[in-house]
N, C-alpha and C positions, 0 to 999 in steps of 0.2 A: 378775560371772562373764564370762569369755571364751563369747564366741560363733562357729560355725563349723560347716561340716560334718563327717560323722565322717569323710570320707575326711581331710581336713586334719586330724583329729586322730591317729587310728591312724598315719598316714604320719609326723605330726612323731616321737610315738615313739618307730617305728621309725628315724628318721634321728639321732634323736639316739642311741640307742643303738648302733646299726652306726656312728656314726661314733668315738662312743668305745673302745667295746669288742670292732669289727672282728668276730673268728667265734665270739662267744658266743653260745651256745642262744638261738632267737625265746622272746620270749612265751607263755606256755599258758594254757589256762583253771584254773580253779581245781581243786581234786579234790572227788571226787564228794562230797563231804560240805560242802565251800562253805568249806573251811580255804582259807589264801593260803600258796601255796607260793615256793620262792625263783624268782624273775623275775618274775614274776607282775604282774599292774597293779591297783593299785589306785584309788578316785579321791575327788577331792577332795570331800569333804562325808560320804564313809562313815561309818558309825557298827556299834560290835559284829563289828569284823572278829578272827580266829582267825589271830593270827601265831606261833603256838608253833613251827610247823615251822622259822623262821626263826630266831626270838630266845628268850632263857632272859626268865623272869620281869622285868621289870625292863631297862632298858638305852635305847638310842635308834639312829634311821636318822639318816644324816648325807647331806647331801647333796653328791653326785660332786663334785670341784674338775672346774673346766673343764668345767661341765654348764650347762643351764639351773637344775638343783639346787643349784649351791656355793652354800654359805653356808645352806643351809636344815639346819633341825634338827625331827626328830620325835621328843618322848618317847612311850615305850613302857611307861604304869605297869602296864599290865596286860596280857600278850600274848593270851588268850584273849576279850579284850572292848578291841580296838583303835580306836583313831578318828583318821581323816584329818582334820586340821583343815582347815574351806575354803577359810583364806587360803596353804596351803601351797604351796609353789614349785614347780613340776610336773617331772619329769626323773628322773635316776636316784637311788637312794640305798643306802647304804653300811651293813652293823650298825658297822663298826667302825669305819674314820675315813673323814674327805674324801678321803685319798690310797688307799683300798680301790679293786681295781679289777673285782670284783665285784660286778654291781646285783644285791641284793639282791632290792628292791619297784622298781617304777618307780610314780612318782606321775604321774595325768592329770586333764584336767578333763573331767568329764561332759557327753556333747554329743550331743544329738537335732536330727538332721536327717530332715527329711520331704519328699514331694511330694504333688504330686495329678495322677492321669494319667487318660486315654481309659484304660477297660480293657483290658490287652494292649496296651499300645503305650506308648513313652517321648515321646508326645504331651504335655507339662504341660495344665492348664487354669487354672494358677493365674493372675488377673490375666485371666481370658479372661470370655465368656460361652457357655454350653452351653444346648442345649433340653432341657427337660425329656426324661425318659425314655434321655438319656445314662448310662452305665454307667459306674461310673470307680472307681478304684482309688489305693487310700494307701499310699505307700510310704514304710517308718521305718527309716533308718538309725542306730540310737545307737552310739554308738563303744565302748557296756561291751556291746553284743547277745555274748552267747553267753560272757562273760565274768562276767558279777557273779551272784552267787548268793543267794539270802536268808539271811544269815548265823543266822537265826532255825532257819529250818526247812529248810533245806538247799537250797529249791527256784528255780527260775529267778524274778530280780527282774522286774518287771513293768512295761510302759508302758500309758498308757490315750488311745483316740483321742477327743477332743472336737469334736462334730459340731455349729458352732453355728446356729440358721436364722436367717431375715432378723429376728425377733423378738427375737432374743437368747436364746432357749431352747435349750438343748442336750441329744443324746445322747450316751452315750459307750460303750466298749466294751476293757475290760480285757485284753491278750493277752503271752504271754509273751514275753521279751525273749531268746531264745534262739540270735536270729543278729544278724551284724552288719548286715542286711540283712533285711525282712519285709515279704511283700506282703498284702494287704487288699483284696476286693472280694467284690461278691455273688457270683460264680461259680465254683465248686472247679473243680480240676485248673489252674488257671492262677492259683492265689492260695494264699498260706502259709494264711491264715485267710478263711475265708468272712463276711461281714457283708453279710445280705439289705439292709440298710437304705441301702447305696451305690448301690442302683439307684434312680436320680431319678425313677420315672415318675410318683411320686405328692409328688415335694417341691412347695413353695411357689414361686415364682417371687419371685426378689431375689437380695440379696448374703449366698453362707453364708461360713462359717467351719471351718477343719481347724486344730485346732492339737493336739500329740503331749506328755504330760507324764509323766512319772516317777511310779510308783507307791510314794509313800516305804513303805508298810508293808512292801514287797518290794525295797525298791531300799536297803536298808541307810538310811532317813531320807536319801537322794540325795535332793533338791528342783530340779527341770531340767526345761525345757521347750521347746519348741520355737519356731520365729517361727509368726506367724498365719497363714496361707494363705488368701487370698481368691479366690473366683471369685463369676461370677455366673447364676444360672438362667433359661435366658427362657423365653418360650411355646414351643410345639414346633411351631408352625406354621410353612410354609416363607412366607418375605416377603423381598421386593423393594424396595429403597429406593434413591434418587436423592440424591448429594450434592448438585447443584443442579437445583431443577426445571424453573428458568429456563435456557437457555445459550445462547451467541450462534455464529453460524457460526466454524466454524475447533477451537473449543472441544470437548472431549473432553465427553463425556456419562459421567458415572463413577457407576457404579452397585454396591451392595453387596447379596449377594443373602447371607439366613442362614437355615441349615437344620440337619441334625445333620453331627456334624465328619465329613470324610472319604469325603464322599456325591458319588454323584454328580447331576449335573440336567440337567433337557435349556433351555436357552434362546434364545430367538427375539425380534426384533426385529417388529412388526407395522406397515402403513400405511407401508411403504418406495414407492416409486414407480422402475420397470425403469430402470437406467440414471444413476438419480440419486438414491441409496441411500446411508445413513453404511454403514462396514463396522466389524466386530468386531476390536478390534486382538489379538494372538497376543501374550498375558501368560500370569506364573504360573498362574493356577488355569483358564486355559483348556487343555483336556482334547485335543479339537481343533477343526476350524473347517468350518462349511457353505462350500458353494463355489458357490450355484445358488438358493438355498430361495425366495428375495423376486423374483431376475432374477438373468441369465445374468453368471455369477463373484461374483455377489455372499455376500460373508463375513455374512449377518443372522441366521443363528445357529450355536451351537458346543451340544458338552456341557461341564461344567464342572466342576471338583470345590472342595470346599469346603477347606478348614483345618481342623485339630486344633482352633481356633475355631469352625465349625460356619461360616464367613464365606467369599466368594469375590469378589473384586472385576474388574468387570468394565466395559473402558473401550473407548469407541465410539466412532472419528473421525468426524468431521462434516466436513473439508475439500473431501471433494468433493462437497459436497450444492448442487443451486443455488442461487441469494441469494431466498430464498421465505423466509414463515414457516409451520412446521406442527407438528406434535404426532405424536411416535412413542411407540407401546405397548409396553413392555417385558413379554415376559411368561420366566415361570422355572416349569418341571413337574417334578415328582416322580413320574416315567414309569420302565417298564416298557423295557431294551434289548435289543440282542440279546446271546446267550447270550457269556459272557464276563466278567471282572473289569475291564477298561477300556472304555469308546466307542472308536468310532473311525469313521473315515469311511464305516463301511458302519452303519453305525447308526442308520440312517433319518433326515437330515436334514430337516426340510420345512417348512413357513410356520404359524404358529399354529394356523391353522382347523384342518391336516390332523393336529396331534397325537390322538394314541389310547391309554387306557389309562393317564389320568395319574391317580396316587393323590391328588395334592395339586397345587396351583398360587396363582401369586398374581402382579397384574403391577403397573406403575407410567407413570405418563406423563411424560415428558420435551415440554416445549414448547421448539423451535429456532428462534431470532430472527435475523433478520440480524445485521451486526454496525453497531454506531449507530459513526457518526464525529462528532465535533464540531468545527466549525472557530472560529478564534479570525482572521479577517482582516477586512478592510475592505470596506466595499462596494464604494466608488468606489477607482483609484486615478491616478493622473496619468500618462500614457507619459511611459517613460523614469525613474522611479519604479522601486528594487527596490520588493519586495513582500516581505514575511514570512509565508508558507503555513506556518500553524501549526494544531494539532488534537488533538483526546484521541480514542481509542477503545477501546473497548470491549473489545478482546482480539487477540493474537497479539503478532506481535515486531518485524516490518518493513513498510515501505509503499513502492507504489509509487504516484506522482501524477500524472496525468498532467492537462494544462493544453490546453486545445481537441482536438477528434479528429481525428489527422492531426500530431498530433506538435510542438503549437506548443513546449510543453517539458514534456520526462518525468523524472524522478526514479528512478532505480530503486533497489530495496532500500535506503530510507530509513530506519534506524535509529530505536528510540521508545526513551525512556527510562524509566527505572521506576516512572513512571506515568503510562504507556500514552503520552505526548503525543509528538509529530513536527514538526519545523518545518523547511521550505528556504527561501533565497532566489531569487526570480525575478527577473529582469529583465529589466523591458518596452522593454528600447530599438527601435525599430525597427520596433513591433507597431501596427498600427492599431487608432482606437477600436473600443468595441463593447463585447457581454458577452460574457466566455467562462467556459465551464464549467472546472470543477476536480472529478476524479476521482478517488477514493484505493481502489486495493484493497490488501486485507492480506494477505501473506504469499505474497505472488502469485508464480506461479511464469514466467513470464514476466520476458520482458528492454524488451520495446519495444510502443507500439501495436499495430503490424500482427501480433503474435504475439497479442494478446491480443483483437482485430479475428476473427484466424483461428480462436481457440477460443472464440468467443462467449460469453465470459467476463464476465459484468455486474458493475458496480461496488460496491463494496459502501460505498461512501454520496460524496456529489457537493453541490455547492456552483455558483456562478457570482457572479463578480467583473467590475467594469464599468472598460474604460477609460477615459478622455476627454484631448483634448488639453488641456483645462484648464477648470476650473469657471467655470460662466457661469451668470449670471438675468439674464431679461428679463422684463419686467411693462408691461404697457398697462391706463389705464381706458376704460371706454363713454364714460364724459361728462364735462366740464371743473365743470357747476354739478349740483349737485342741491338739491333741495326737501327743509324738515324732514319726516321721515315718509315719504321717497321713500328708493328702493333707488338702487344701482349698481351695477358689475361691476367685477370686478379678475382677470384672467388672464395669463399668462405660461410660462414653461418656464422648470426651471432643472437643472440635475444630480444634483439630491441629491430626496432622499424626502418632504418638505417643506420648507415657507415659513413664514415669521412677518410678519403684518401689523401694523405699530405703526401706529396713527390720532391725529395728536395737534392738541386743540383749539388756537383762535388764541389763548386764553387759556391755553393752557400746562396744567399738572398741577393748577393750583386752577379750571379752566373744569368745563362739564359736556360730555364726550365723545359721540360719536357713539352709543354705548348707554345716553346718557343716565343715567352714573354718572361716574366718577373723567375728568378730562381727555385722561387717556390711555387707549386701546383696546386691546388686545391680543388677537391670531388666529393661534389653529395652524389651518395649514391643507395636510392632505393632498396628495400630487401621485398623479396617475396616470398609464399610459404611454401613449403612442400613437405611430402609425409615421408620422405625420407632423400636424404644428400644425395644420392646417386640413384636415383631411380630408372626405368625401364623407357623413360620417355626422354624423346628427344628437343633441344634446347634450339631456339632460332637465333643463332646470334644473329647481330647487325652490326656494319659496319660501326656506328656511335650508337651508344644510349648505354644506362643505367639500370645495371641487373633485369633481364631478360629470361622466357623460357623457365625451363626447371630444374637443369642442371645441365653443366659445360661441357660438351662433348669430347673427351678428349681425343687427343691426334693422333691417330692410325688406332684408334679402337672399333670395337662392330657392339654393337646394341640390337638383342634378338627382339623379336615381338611373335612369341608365339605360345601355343598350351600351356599346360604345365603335367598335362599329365595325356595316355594315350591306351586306347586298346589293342593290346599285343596278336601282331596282323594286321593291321590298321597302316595306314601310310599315315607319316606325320607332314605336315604343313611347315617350314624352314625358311622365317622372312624374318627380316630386321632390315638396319641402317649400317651404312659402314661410310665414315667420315673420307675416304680416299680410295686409291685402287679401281682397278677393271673389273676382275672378281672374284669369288669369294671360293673356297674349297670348306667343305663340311666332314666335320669326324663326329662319330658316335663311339660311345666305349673306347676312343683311341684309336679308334678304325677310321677311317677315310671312305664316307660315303658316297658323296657327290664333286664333282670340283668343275671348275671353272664356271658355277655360276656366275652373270653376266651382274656388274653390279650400274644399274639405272637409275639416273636421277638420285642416288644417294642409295637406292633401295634393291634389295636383291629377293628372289625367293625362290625354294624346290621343294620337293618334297622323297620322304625318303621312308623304305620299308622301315617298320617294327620285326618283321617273321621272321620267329625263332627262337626272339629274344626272351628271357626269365622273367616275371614282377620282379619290379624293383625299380630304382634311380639310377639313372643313366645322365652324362654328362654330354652335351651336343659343345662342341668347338669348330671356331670360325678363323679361316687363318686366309687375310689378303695378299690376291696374286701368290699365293703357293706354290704351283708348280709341283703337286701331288698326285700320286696314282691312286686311283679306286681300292682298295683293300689296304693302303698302306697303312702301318703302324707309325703315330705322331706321339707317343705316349713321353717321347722325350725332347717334343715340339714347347716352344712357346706360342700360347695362341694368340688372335687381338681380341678376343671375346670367347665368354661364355653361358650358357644356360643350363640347369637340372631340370629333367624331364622324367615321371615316374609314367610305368608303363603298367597296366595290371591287365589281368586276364578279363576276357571276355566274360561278357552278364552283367557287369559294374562299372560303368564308366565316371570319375569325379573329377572337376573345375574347381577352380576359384577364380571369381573377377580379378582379385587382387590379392595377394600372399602378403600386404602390408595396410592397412586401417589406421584411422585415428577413432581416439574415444569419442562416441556420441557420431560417430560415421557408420556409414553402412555395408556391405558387402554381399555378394550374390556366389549361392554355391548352388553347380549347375551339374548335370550328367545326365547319363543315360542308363537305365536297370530292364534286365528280362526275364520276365520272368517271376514278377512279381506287383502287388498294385501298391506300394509300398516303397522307401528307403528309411532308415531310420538312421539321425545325427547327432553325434554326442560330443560334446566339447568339454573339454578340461582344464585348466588353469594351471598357467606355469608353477602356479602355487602348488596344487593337487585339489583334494577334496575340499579344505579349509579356504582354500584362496577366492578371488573375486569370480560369480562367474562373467560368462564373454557377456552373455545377454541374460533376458529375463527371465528365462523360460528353467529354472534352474531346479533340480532333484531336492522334492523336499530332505531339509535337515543335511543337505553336502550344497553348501553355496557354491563351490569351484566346479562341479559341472553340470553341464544344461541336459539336456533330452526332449528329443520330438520325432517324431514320424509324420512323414508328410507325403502324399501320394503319387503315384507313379503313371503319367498317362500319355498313352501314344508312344511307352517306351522311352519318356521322358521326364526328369523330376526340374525343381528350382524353388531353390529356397533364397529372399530375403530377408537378411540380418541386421537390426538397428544394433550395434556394437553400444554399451552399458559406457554412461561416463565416469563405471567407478572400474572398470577394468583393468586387469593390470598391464602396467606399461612398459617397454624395457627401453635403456638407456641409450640414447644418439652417443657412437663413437668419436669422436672427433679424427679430424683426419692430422697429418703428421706434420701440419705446417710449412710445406713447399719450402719454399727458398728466403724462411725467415723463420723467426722467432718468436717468444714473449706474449703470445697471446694464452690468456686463460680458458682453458679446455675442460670439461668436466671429465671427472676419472673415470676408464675404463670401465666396463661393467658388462655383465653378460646379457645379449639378448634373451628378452623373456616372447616363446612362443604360445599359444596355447594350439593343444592338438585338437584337429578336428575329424573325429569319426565317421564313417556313413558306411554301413552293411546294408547286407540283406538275410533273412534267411534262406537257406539252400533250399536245393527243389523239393523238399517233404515239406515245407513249409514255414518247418521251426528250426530256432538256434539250438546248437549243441546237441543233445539228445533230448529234445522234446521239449524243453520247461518254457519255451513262450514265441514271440512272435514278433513282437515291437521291442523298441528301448526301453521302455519301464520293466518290461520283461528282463533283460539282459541285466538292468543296474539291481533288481529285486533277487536275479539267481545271484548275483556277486555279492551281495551284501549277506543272502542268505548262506553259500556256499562255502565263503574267502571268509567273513565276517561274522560269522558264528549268529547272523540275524542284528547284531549291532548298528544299524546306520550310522552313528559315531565315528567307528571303525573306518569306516569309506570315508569318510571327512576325512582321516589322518592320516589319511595315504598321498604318495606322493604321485604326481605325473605320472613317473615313467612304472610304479606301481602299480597305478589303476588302468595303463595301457597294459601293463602287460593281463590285467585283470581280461579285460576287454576280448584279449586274445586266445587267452586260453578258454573263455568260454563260448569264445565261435568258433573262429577259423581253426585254432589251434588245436583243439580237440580230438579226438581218434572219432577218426568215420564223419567228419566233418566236411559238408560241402556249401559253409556258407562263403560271402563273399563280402570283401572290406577293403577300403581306401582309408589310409590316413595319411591328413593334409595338416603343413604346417602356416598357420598365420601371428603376424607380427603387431604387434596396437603398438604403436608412436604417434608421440604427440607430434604436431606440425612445426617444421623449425622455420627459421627463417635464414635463407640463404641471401645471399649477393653475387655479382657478376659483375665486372666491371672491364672492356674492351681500351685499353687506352694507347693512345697511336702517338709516337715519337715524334717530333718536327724534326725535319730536316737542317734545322739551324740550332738545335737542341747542343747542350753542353755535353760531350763524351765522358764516360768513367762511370764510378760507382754511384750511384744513386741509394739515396736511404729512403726508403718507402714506410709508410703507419699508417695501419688502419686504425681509426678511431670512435670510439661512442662513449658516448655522454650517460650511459648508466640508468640507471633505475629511474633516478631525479629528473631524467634528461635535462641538464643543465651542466657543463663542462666545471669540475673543480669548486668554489665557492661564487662561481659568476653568477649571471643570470645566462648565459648565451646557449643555445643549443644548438651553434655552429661556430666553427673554429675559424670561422674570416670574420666571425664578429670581434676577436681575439688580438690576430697578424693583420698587421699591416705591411702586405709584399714588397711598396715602392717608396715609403716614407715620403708621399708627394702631397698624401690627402687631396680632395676629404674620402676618406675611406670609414670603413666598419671597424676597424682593426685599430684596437687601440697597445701593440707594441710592434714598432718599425723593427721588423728584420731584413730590411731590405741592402744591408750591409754586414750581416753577423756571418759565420763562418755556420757551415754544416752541422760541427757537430753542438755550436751555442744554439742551434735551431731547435734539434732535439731536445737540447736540456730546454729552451723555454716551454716547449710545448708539454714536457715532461711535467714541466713543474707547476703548469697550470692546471694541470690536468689530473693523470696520478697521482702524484705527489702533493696533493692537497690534505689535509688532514679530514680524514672523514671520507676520504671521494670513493665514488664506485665507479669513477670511468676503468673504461678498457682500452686498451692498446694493443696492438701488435706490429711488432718491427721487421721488417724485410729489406734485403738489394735487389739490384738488379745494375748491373754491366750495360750503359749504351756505348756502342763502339761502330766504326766506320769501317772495319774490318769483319771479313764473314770468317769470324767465327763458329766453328763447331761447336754446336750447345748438346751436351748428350743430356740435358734436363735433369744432372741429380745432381749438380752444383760441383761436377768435380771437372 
């Protein structure tokens, strides 16, 4: 059977026959008695039709040439009890021949078309879901309505609606087929036929069924049905639901609120914060929009209306929420408006708490996450090295990256491809060591830093990347011999994040190793960072573990902890640590101040006059268990420690937290002034006027040095300093390799300091002879004085120039009673050191031990391997299954080092490092004087 609606069917009909037979009489219905008159339609499957008006007893319809009928033939054995057979060719047809041009009958195919609607509305719900208690209405189009009669009993043929539930059970409901068109719902006056049972309020919840079929006992034996019509019933609760619960910044929050079709709601947004609020975006089913309800113009709630679906979708920028994570409430009421058939903005917008009068509600939680970046780069990379900045995230379209703050290089609207990831190239020509940070915001609207500076815009995820001018390790041990069952020390710096210690017995891979197992040793060992190799603090060793502390304490030395500078008169404060010893004797200038401090717990302390003493640097020395008198002269003493201490005269007292920074760290400069409400600081650059300055705060037109005055109160000043990450740097020493060799050390180079200033002026108020008062004052006489008014001029001066600039126009001046400290600080970048404690077995091999430290380079991957540890390499016992895929566990010592050599260094292209050491195990005590002789 051909399938279709009855408008396609009535219409072909009609078009076939106005196209043949132009102004012949339309179609009619049958007469009142249910006989078929001439035009008439009838259709294909009839049975018992009354064609006498038409044809004599006996004869046939022939079908029109040039129709969709040619060629078709109907016998007619009996006109009073006619039948259309169902395979019959549908179109016009002829009593007498094909070339008749008279349609006698026209033949059709029987065709029920139906819907399902919102009551009163051309709403479908077919394929939808509706809440309970929705009203709806069936509408039957069959193409014979008002046409076929019961050729039985004269009366209108009949369709029956079949109402299946989610169970498969059905109702049904018989109604007469007497138009071409019939509506069906529980409520008269808006419906051909009433049927109470289409009102939902008490159906099942699930998926029903509408399907419309032919009543053959009325339909002349017509057998016709309709297609199935699915919808589906849900609860009739109003509910609120979140496509995802999760969303990350930038990310729409899209929410589907369902209720009954064509309603409207009131919804709100709750836990918004003024200012920095998602707002409601202006979609289809928003009705219209709050303007105020959460904070001033904020969109956090609208009304909204649903769908003929009973559904409303509803979608919530997040772009300009700040980079936080937090948890917003959605909530959706079935509220009470003002009088009216739409909302609109006088319709009481307001924040959840203040709704009133809601019938029904229901909310949902959305939690908003920053957005995650992931980077895919290197840690270390070499100046002068591009770089590949690559990364996945979490959501949006473009990135912008920017690389130190201050613009070292920005990227903007960087492109991500279809799965999410991003990648530029950098390049580092030209850029000094250090770490710098890496920035990425998404979909940033912004062009540059300073724009993104100005709107205090935080990053939405960040990384940092380390330069160096080229990868170095260096390693020293404590001691040339040691004892079976005795420790040692192994420390060093190298670039990267760990070391590997290989130990290899004099006997090679079949000896018994210093763990008193397989001949060879094998150590991961940790680095950690610190701002300089030997610093002022003290290291915890432990009996076992991997690189500890900050630096190795060595044996019989003292490590001070105190000022750096002091008011002459003043007792100074005299504490440190001292690794050994009872206690401590103290020299100043080579003088012997105090002695036999008692040394506790590791720790000693005294204190010792200043009076008398000149401004200036003075050296304080510490010498354990001395056995020294009070005044003696040490000047041709060896000490176990020492500190400089500058001493200056009373009315100016100056600190530093620290005499050593890293870029982009901070530092605190501290003191005391009398006599003034004032100190003024001026910092210089090892460069001079041209060079980088320390911090921001820098003289227009000379970038190398800064100026501030900052206030004096209670006799006390303090300044903190965020150190500049373009500042300049000076170079880590390397130390001289202990009791080995072969490691690659970066080349000597002079520390770079910059000088830090801080005066006052003297008791008339002003510097030198009158010209000012503060530091702009001082750098404005110098440029004007020294520099003929050039500010250029001050740029091109060096350090120790524009110190002396400094001096001659305060202190050093005739008749001169100002006052000044100058302090020296150091900016190094943070190395990375190691430590490594490693203790003898008792059953260990005697003799020379060849000791390497090792790392895997830039690549971290050893040689052409993949491995980034060297037991993934050796195989210690040739027993398997092991990591280690070359058995040395019978090669001789020095075959050990060439392997490892030659997977390593010796690779073509490789950047690992090495460095080679001994070390003496012996059963005899040995005298170790530690410098390998």
């Amino acid at each position: 059977m051909k399938t279709g609606t009855v408008e396609k069917g009535v219409a072909l009909a009609a078009i076939i026959f106005a196209s043949i037979f132009g102004a012949l009489a339309p179609t009619s219905a049958r007469d009142s008695a249910g006989a078929i008159e001439r035009g008439n339609i009838v259709y294909c499957g009839e049975r018992g039709l009354n064609v006498s008006a038409i044809i004599s007893s006996g004869g046939a319809f022939y079908g029109m040439a040039d129709t969709t009928a040619d060629g078709g033939l109907i016998v007619v054995a009996d006109n009073t009890d006619f039948n259309v057979p169902i395979t019959t060719k549908i179109g016009p047809y002829n009593v007498t021949s094909r070339e008749g041009t008279v349609a006698d009958i026209i033949v059709d195919e029987p065709i029920i078309a139906a819907n399902v609607f919102l009551e009163g509305t051309t709403d479908s719900v077919v394929g939808m879901s509706i809440p309970m208690g929705t009203r709806l209405q069936v509408r039957i189009n069959p193409n014979f309505g008002g046409l076929m009669k019961n050729a039985a009993d004269r009366n209108w043929g009949k369709v029956k609606i079949k109402l299946i539930d989610p169970d498969g059970f059905y109702r049904t409901k018989k109604i007469d087929a007497n138009d071409s068109e019939i509506t069906v719902g529980p409520t008269a006056d808006i419906n051909d036929v009433v049927w109470d049972h289409l009102d939902t309020a008490w159906w099942d919840t699930g998926v029903w069924k509408v399907r419309i079929t032919t009543d053959k006992a009325t339909c002349n034996d017509v057998d016709v049905s309709s297609p199935e019509y699915e919808f589906t019933v849900r609860s009739s609760e109003l509910s609120i639901d979140a496509v995802e619960e999760v969303v990350y910044k930038g990310w729409d929050i899209i929410l589907t609120v369902t209720g009954f079709p064509n309603y409207y709601y009131y919804f709100a947004i709750e836990n918004v914060t003024g200012g920095d609020e998602p707002y409601i975006k202006d979609t289809a089913d928003i009705v219209s929009l709050g303007t105020g309800e959460g904070s001033p113009g904020a969109a956090t709630a609208a009304w909204i209306k649903t769908g003929s679906d009973g559904i409303a979708d509803i979608k919530i920028d997040t772009c300009r929420v700040a980079f936080a994570e937090r948890i917003y409430t959605m909530h959706v009421y079935d509220t009470y408006h003002v009088t009216g058939a739409v909302p609109n903005e006088t319709d009481g917008f307001a924040a959840p708490a203040d709704v009133a009068g809601a019938k029904d509600e229901d909310e949902e939680k959305v939690k908003l996450e920053p957005v995650k970046v992931t980077f895919d780069i290197p840690e270390i990379v070499v100046i002068g090295d591009e770089v590949m900045i690559k990364g996945t995230v979490s959501g949006g379209n473009k990135v912008d990256i920017l690389i130190e703050d201050g613009d070292t290089a920005y990227f903007n609207d960087e492109p991500m491809d279809e799965n999410k990831e991003f990648e530029v190239e950098w390049d580092t020509v030209g850029l000094t060591t250090g770490t710098y940070k890496i920035d990425v915001y998404i979909d940033c609207l912004f062009d540059s830093f300073e724009e993104i500076e100005a709107a205090g815009i935080e990053t939405d995820g960040g990384t940092t990347i380390r330069l160096i001018s080229y990868p170095y390790l260096d390693a020293s041990l404590s001691k040339n011999t040691v004892l079976v069952g005795d420790s040692f020390e192994l420390s060093g710096n190298t670039s990267f994040g760990y070391v590997e210690i290989v130990t290899i017995s004099p006997k090679g891979g079949s000896g018994t190793g210093m763990e008193g197992l397989y001949g060879v040793s094998i150590y991961t060992v940790p680095t950690f960072m610190a701002i300089d190799t030997f610093s002022d603090s003290e290291i915890a060793i432990k009996e076992k573990g991997d690189g500890v502390g900050v630096n190795a304490l060595t044996t019989g030395k003292i490590v001070f902890d105190m000022p750096s500078t002091c008011i002459i008169g003043e007792n100074v404060a005299v504490k440190g640590s001292a690794s050994e010893g009872d206690s401590v004797d103290i020299a100043m200038d080579d003088i012997v101040k105090a002695v036999d401090i008692p040394i506790e717990n590791g720790t000693f302390y005294t204190v010792i006059s200043t009076a008398g003493y000149l401004p200036g640097s003075y050296t304080i020395e510490g010498f354990i268990d001395g056995d020294y008198s009070v005044g003696e002269d040490v000047s041709g003493e060896e000490n176990d420690g020492a500190i400089a201490i500058r001493l200056i005269s009373a009315g100016l007292t100056t600190n530093l937290s620290s005499d050593t920074v890293q870029p982009g760290g901070k530092f605190v400069i501290t003191g005391t002034a009398t006599g003034t409400d004032h100190v003024d600081i001026i910092t210089i650059s090892p460069k001079g006027g041209g060079g980088a300055g320390l911090y921001e705060e820098s003289y227009p037109g000379v970038p190398g040095i800064t100026n501030e005055s900052i206030p004096v109160e209670n006799n006390s000043f303090s300044k903190t300093i965020n150190v500049s990450g373009y500042a300049t740097v000076s170079s880590m020493i390397s130390g001289d390799g202990g009791g080995g060799g072969g490691g690659r050390a970066p080349p000597p180079d002079s520390d770079y300091t910059y000088k830090i200033w801080v005066s006052v002026p003297g008791r008339d108020g002003y510097y030198g002879d009158g010209y000012g008062d503060n530091a702009s004052d001082i750098l404005n006489h110098i440029i004007d004085y020294y520099c003929t008014g050039d500010v250029s001029k001050l740029r091109s001066k060096t350090q120790d120039q524009i110190l002396d600039m400094l001096k001659d126009a305060t202190i050093n001046m005739a008749g001169s009673d100002d006052l000044a400290g100058v302090m020296d600080l150091t900016v190094r970048h943070p190395t990375y050191n190691f430590y490594k404690r490693i203790k003898v077995d008792s059953d260990a091999d005697t003799g020379n031990y060849t000791i390497l430290v090792l790392s895997p380079g830039i690549d971290g991957v050893y040689g052409d391997s993949y491995y980034s540890y060297i037991d993934s390499i050796l195989d210690l016992d040739g027993a398997g299954p092991e990591l280690g895929a070359i058995d040395v566990s019978n090669m001789t010592q020095e075959e050990i080092i060439s392997i490892i050599e030659d997977v390593t260094i010796n690779q073509a292209g490789s950047d690992d490092l090495i460095w080679i050491g001994n070390i003496v195990v012996t059963q005899f005590d040995i005298f170790d004087t530690g410098s390998g002789i």
